[in-house]
LUMRO-977698 format. One line per field, with one value per residue (C-alpha): residue number from 1; residue in three letters; x, y, z. Coordinates in steps of 0.001 Angstrom, whole numbers. Layout:
i <- NUM | ... .
aa <- ALA | ... .
east <- X | ... .
north <- Y | ... .
up <- Z | ... .
//
This chain:
i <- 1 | 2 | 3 | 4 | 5 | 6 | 7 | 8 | 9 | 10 | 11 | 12 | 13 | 14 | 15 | 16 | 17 | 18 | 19 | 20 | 21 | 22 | 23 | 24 | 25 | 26 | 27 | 28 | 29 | 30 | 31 | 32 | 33 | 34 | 35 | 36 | 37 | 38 | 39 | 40 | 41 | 42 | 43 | 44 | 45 | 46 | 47 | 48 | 49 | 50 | 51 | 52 | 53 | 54 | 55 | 56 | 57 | 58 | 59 | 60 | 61 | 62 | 63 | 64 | 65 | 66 | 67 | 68 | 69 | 70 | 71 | 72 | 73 | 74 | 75 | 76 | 77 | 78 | 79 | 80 | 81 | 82 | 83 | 84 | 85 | 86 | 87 | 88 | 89 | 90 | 91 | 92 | 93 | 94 | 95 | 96 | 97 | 98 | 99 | 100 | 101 | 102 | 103 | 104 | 105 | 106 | 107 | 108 | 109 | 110 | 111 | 112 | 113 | 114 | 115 | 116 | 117 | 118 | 119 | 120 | 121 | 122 | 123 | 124 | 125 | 126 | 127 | 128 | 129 | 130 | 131 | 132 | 133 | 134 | 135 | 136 | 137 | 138 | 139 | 140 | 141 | 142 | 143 | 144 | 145 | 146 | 147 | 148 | 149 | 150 | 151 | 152 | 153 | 154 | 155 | 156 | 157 | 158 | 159 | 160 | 161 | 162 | 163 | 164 | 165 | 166 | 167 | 168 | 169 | 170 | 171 | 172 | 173 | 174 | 175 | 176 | 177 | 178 | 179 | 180 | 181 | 182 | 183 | 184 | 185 | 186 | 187 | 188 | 189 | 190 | 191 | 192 | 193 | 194 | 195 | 196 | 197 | 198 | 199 | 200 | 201 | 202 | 203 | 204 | 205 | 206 | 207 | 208 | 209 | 210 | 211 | 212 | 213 | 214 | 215 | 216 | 217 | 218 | 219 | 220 | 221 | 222 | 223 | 224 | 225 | 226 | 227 | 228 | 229 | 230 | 231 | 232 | 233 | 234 | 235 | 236 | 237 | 238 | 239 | 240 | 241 | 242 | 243 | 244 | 245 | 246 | 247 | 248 | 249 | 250 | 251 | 252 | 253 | 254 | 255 | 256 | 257 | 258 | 259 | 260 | 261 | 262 | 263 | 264 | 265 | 266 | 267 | 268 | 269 | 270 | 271 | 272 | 273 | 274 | 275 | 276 | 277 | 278 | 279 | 280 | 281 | 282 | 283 | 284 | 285 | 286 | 287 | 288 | 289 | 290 | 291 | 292 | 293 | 294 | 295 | 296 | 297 | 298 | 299 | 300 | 301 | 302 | 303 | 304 | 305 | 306 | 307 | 308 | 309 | 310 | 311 | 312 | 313 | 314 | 315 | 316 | 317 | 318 | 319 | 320 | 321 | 322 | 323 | 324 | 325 | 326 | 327 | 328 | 329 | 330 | 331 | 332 | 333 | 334 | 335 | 336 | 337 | 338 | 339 | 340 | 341 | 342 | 343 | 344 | 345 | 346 | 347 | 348 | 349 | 350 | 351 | 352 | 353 | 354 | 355 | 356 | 357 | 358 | 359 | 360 | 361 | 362 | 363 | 364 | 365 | 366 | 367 | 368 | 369 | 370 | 371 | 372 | 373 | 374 | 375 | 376 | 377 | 378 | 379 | 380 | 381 | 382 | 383 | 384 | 385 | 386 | 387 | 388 | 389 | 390 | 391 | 392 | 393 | 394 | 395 | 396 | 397 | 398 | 399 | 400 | 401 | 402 | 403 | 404 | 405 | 406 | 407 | 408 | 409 | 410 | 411 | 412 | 413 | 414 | 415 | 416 | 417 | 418 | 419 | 420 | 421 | 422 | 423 | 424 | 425 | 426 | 427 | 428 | 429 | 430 | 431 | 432 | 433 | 434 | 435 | 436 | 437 | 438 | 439 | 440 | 441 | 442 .
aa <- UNK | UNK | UNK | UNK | UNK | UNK | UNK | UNK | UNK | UNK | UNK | UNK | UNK | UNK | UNK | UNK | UNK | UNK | UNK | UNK | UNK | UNK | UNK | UNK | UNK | UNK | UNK | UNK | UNK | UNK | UNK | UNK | UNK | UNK | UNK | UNK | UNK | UNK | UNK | UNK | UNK | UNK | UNK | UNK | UNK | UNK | UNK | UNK | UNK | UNK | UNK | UNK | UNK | UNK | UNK | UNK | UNK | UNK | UNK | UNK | UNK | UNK | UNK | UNK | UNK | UNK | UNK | UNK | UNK | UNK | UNK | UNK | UNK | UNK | UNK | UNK | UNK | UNK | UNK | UNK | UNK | UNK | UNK | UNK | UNK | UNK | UNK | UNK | UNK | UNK | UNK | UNK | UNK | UNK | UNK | UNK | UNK | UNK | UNK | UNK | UNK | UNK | UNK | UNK | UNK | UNK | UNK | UNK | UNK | UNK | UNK | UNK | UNK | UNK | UNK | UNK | UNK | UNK | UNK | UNK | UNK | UNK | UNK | UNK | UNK | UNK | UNK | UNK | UNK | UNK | UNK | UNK | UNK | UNK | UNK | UNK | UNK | UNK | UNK | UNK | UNK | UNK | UNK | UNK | UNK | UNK | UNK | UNK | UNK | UNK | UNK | UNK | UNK | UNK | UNK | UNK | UNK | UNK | UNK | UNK | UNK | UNK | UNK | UNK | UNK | UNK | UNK | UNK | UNK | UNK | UNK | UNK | UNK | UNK | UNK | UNK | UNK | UNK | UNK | UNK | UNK | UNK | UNK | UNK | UNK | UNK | UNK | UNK | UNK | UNK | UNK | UNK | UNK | UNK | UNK | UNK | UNK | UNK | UNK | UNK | UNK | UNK | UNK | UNK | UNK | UNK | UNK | UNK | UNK | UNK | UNK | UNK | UNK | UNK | UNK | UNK | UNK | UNK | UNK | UNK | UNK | UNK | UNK | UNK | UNK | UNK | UNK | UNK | UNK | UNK | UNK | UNK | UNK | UNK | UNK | UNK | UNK | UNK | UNK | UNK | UNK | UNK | UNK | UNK | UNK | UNK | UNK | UNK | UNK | UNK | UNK | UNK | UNK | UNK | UNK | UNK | UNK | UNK | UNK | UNK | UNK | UNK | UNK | UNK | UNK | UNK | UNK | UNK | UNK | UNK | UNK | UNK | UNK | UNK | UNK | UNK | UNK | UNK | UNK | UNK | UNK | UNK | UNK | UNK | UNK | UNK | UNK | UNK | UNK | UNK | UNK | UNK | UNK | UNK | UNK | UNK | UNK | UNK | UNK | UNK | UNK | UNK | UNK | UNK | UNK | UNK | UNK | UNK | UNK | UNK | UNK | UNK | UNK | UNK | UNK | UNK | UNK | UNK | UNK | UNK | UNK | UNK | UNK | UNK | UNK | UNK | UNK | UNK | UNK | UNK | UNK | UNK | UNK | UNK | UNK | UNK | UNK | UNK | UNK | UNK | UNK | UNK | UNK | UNK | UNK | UNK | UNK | UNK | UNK | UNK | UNK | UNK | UNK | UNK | UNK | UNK | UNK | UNK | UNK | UNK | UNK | UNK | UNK | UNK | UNK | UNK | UNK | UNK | UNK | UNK | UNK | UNK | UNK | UNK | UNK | UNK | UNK | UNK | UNK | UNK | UNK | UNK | UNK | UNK | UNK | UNK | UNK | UNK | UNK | UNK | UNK | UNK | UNK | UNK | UNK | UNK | UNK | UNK | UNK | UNK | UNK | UNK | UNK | UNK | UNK | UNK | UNK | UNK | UNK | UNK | UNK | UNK | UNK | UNK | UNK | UNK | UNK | UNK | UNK | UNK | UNK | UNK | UNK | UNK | UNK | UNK | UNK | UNK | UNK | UNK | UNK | UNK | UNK | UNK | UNK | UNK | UNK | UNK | UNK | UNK | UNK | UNK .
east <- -8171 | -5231 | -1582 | 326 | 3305 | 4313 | 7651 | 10434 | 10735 | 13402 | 14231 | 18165 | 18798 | 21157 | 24012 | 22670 | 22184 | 21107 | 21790 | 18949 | 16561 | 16598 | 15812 | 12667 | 11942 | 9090 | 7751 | 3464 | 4371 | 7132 | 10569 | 11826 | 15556 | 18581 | 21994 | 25261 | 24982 | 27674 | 29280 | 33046 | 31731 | 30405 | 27234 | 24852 | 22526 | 19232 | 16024 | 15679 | 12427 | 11697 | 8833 | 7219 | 5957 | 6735 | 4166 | 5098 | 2006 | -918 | -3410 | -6729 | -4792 | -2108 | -4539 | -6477 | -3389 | -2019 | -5679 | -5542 | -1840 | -1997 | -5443 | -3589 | -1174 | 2375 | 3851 | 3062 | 4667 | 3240 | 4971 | 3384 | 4475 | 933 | -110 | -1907 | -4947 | -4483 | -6218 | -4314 | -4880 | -6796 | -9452 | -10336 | -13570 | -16617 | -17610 | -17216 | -18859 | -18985 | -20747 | -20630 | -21472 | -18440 | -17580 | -13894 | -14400 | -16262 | -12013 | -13091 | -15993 | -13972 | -12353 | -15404 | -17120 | -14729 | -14510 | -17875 | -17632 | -14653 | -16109 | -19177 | -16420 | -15122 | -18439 | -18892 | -15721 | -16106 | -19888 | -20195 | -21717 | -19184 | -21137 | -24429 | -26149 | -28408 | -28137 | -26228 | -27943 | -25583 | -27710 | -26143 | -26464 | -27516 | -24660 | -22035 | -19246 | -19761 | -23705 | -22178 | -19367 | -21984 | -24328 | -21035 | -19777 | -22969 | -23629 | -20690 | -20853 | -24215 | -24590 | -28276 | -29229 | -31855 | -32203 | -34619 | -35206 | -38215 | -40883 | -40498 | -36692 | -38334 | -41197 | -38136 | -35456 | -37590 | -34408 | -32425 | -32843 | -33748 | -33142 | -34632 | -31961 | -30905 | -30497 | -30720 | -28890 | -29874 | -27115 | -29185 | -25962 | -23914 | -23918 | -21268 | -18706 | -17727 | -14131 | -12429 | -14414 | -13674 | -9880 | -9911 | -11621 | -9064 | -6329 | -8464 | -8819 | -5217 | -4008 | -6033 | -4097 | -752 | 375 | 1953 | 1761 | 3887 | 2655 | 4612 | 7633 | 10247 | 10872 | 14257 | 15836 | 14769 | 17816 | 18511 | 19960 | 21093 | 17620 | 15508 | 14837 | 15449 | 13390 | 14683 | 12918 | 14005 | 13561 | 13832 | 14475 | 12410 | 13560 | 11432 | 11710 | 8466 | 7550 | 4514 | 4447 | 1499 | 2772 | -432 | 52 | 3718 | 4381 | 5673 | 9040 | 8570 | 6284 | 9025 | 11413 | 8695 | 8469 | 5848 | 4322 | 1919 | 106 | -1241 | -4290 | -5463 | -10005 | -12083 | -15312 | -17840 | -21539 | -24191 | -27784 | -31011 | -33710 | -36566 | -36266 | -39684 | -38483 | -35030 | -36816 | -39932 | -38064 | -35983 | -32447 | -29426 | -25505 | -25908 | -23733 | -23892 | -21949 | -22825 | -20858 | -21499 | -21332 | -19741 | -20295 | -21320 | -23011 | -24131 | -27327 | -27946 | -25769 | -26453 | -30228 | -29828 | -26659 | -25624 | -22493 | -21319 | -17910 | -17196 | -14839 | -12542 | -8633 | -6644 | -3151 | -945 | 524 | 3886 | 3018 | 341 | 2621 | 823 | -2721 | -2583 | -4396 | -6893 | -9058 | -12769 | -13334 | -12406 | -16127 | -17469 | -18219 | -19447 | -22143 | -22829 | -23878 | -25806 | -28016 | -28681 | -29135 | -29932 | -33064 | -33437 | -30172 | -28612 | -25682 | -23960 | -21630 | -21169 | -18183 | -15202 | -12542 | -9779 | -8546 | -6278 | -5884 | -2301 | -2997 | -683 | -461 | -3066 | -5486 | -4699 | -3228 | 745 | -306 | 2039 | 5658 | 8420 | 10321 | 13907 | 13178 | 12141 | 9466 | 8792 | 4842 | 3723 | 124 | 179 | -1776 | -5095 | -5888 | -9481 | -10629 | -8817 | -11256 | -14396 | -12015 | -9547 | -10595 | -10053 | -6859 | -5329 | -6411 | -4727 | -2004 | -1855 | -2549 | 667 | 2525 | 1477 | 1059 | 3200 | 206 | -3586 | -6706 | -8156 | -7178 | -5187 | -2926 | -3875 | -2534 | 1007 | 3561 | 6204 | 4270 | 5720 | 9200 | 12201 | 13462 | 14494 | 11536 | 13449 | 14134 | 16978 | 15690 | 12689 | 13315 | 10960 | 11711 | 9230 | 9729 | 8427 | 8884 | 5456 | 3589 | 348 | -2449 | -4459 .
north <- -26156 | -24110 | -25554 | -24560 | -26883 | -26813 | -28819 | -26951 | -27103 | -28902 | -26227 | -26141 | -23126 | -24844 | -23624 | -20795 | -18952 | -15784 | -14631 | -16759 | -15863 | -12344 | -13311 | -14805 | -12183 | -10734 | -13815 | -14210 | -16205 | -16346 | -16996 | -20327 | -21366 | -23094 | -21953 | -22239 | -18895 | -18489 | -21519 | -19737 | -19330 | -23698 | -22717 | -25348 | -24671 | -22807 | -22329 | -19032 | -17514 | -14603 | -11846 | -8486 | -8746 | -11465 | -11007 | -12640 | -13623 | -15291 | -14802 | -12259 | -9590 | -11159 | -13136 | -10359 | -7554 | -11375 | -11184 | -7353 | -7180 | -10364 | -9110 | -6008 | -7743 | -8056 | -11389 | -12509 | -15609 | -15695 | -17651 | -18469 | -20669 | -22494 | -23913 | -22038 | -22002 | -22841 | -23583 | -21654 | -17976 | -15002 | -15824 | -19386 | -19827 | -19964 | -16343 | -12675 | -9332 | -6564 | -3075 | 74 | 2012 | 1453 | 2093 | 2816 | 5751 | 7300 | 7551 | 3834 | 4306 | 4769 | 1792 | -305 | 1099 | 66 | -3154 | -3582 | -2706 | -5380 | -8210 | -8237 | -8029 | -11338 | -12852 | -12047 | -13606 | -16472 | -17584 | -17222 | -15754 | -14409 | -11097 | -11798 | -8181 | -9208 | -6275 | -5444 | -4901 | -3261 | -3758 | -1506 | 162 | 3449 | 5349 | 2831 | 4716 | 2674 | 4246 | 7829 | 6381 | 4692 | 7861 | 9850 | 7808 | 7405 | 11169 | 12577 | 9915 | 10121 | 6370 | 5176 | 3452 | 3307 | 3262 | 2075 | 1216 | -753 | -2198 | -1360 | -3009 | -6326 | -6666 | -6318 | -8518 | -11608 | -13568 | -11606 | -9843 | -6253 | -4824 | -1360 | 1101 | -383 | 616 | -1061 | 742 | -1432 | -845 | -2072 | -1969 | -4401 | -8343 | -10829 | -12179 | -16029 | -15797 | -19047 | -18958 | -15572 | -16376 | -19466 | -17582 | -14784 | -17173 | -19124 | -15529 | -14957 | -18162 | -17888 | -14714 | -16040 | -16082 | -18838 | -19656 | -21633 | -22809 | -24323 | -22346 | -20526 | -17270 | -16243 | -13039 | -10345 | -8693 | -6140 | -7651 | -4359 | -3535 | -6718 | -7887 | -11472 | -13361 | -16077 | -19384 | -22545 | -24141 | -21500 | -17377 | -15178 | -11882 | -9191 | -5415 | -5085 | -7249 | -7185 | -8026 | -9167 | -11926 | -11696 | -13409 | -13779 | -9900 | -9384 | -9418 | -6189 | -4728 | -3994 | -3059 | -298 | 736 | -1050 | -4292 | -6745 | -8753 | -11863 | -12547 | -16086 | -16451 | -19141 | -19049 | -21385 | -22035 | -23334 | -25232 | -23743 | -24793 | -22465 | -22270 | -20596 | -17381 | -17410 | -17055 | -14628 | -11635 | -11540 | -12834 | -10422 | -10256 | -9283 | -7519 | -7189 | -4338 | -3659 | -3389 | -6597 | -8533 | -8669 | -10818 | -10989 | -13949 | -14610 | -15841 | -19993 | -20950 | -24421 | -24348 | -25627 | -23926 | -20247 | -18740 | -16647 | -15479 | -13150 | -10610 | -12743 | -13411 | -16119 | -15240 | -13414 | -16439 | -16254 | -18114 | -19604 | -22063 | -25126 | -25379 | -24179 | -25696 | -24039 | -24613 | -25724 | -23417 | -20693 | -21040 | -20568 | -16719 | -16809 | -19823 | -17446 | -14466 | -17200 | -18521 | -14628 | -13046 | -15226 | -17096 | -19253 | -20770 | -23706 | -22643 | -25460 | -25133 | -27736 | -26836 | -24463 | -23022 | -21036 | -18720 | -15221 | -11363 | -9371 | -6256 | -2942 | -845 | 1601 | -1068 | -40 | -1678 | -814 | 79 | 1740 | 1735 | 982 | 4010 | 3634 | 126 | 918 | -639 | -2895 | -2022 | -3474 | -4786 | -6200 | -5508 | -4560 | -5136 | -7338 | -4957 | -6584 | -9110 | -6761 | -4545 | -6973 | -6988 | -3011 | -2953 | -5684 | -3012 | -445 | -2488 | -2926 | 613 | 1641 | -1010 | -989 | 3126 | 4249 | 6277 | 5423 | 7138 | 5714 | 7601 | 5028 | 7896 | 6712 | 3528 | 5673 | 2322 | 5350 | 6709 | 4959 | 5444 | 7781 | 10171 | 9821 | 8058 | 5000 | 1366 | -547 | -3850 | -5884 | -9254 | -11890 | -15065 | -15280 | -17121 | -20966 | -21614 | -20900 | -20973 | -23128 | -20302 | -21020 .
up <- -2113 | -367 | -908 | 1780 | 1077 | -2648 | -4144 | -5314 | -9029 | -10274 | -12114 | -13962 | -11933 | -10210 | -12173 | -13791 | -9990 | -9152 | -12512 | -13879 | -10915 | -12163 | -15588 | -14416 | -12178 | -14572 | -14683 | -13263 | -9923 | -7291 | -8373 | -7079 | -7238 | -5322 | -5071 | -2994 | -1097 | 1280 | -187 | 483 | 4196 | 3972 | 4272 | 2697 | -377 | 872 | -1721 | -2172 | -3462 | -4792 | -5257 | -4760 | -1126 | 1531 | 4054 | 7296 | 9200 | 7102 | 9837 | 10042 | 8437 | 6373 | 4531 | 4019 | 2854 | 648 | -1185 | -2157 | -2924 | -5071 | -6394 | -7780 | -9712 | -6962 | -6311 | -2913 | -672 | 2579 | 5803 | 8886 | 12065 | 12070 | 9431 | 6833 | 7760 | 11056 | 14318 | 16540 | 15230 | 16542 | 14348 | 16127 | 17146 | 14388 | 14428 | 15279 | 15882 | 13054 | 14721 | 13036 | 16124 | 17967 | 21605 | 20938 | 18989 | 15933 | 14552 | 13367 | 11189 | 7843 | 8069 | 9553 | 6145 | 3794 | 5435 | 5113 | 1494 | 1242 | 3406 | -10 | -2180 | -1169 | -927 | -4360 | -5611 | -3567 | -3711 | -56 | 2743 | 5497 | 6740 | 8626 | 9110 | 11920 | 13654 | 17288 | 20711 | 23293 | 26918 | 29558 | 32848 | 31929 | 33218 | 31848 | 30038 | 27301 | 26591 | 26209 | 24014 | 22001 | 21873 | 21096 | 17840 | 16330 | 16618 | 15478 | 12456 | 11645 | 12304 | 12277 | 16158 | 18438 | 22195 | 24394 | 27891 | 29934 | 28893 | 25467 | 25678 | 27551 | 24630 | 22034 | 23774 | 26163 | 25893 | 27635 | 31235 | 31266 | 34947 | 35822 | 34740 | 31664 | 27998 | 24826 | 22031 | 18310 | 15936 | 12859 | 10587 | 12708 | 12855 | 12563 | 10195 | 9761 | 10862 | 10154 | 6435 | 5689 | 5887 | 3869 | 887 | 1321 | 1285 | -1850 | -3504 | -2999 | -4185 | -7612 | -8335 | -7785 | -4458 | -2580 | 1348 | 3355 | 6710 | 9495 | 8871 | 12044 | 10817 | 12184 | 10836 | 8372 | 6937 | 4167 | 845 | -1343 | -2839 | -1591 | 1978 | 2987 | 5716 | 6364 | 7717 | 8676 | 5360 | 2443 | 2277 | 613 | -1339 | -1808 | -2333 | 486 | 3716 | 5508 | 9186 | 10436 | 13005 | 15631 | 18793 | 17861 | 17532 | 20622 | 20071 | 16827 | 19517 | 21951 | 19300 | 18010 | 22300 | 23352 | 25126 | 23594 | 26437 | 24689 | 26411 | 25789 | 26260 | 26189 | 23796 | 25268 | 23657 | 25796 | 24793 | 24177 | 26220 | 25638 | 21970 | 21424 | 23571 | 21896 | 18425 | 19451 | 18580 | 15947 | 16973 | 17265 | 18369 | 21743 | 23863 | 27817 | 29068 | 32651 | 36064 | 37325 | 33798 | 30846 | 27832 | 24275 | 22213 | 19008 | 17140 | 16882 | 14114 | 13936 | 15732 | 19470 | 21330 | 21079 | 21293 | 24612 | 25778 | 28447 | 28182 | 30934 | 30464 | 31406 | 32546 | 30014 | 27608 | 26136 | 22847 | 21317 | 19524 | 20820 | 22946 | 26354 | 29555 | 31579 | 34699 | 34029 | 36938 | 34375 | 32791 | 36083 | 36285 | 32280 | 33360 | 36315 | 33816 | 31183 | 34330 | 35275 | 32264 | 29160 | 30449 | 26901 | 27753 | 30241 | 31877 | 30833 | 28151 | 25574 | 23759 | 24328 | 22097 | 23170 | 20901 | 21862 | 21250 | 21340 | 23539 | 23539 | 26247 | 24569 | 23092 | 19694 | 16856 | 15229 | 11233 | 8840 | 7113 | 9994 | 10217 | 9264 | 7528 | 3728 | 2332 | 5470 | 6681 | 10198 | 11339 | 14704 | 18044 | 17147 | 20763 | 20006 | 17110 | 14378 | 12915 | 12105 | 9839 | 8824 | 5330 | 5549 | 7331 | 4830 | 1903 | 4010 | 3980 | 472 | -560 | 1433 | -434 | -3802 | -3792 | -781 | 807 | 1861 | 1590 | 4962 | 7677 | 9914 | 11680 | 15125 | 14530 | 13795 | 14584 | 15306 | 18309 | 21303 | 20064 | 21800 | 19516 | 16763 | 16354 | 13883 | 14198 | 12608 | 13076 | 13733 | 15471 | 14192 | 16321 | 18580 | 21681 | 21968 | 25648 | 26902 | 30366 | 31778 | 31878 | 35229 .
//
């Protein structure tokens, strides 16, 4: 069980101070204490904790980054605005897709491989089964950008896949429509990942070596303290020599301060009922993805035997926050039934449930990783743009790596969080307080 609220030890630190705090510092788990800081200023008493890493942001990637760094012996307290785990996060939503052949560029593949690697690591440790290899089917016009992109990473990364088109394509895949002029590229290494259950076991994993989450907290400043860094919330501070930000949806305010704009993009996931269950099962089932001018959608195999997941690759209006559960139009689902009746003849193009859940987009679709120039030992990951999940156990080890050893072995140099700065190319600052006020999406 994950405690995301613990009590502050009554501890006789109350007198002792900061000097005592420091005495304990070596001690297994975070270093809890009160004292009158700023008392000459009447400021009131604040609990103060301490440790080796705060990591701001106990979503997809701080939960991952909280598991490795706590697994390798640091002191981790995590905060998060939601709570912890929460229903509000990027990772909403039952499921997501893992590919190794990937679209956006063969640059990927290390980290997709070590994050396959990772995501069997915490099965192991956990009992459970998070990573579904099922393989991927990618159904395209044939002169869709995305098929030489495909053909393009695969090659240069020696990736195993297959292509086929016609009646060979219709015998493999009844359940879906083939149109003359289509491909089918099978990425055999590819599946999906339990999203929501892979983050509770990395917070689990995390918690059993040490660390300590607090959910529901307002993060409002992050401020150098001689050799520590404080971040302070709205009920405690926490001091530590290294902070993690890995806010999500709520980076948009340590975007712009690093140059650039994160559009959170708020989408509906919607699964719809099987009716023709014998055709859904004749071939064996598979993620699928449609990528084609007129249609675009993905979906997942039956996880719980008569609806299947679809979601179309569809926005609502750019969101503020995702502080609290937005409204939408039902009209919203209306192009996605659209595709299901076209394309997916197994299904009804009625949905019976909907989640919305959200991705934080740059301007170049590509996620902020790395130390924060001019801000020592402070590492930002934020905006991974609707990658982030597949490789979020890999980009959490990144994370920790750069941490824990000041350097990685993964190549994440596209990711460079310096790259849409003016020169000099350094921050002083990262706000934290990300805005509450948000709009109705329509």
């Amino acid at each position: 069980m994950i405690d995301t609220e613990l009590a502050v030890p009554d501890w006789p630190l109350l007198a002792a101070g900061i000097w005592a705090a420091r005495v304990l510092r070596d001690c297994a788990g975070p270093v809890w204490w009160r004292g009158s800081l700023g008392a000459a200023e009447g400021r009131a008493a604040v609990t103060v904790i301490e440790a080796d890493v705060a990591v701001v942001g106990a979503g997809s990637v701080g939960s991952m980054a909280s598991w490795q760094l706590a697994a390798r012996g640091l002191r981790v307290v995590g905060v998060d605005r939601f709570p912890v785990p929460g229903p509000f996060s990027a990772y909403a939503g039952e499921s997501r897709v893992f590919r190794m052949v990937y679209a956006e560029g063969g640059h990927y593949t290390p980290l997709l491989q070590r994050a396959r690697d990772l995501w069997r690591d915490l099965e192991a440790a956990t009992g459970t089964s998070l990573l579904a290899v099922t393989g991927v089917v990618t159904i395209m016009d044939h002169d869709h950008p995305d098929h030489a992109a495909l053909l393009r990473a695969g090659r240069e990364r020696g990736l195993q896949f297959e292509v086929v088109t016609g009646e060979e394509a219709r015998r493999r895949l009844p359940q879906h429509l083939i149109r003359e002029g289509d491909v089918a590229l099978f990425d055999p290494e590819g599946g999906y990942l339990r999203s929501e259950h892979a983050v509770f076991c990395a917070l689990q994993l995390a918690q059993r070596h040490g660390a300590t989450f607090l959910g529901n907290r307002q993060v409002s400043t992050l401020e150098r303290r001689g050799d520590q860094w404080s971040v302070r919330t709205d009920q405690e501070e926490v001091r530590a020599p290294r902070v993690l930000i890995a806010t999500g949806t709520g980076a948009g305010p340590v975007c712009a301060a690093l140059g650039t704009h994160l559009a959170v993009l708020p989408q509906v996931l919607t699964w719809f009922p099987i009716t023709d269950a014998a055709l859904l099962v004749s071939q064996p089932e598979q993620v699928f993805i449609r990528s084609s001018r007129d249609a675009q959608f993905y979906g997942f195999p039956s996880m719980d035997g008569w609806t299947v997941k679809v979601a179309a690759s569809i926005y609502l209006d750019e969101a503020t926050s995702m502080a609290s559960p937005l409204t939408w139009d039902p009209r919203h689902l209306d192009t996605v039934q659209s595709w299901v009746g076209t394309y997916l003849p197994a299904l009804t193009p009625k949905p019976v449930r909907a989640v919305l859940c959200s991705d934080g987009y740059t301007v170049d679709e590509t996620g902020l990783l790395g130390f924060v120039p001019g801000m020592d030992g402070v590492v930002v990951a934020v905006g991974f743009s609707g990658h982030g999940f597949k490789m979020a156990s890999s980009l959490g080890a990144v994370v920790a790596d750069l941490i824990s050893e000041g350097t990685t072995a993964t190549d994440v140099s596209f990711m460079d969080p310096a790259r849409f700065l003016p020169p000099p190319h350094t921050v002083s600052a990262l706000p934290l307080d990300a805005p509450v006020s948000r709009p109705e999406a329509s």
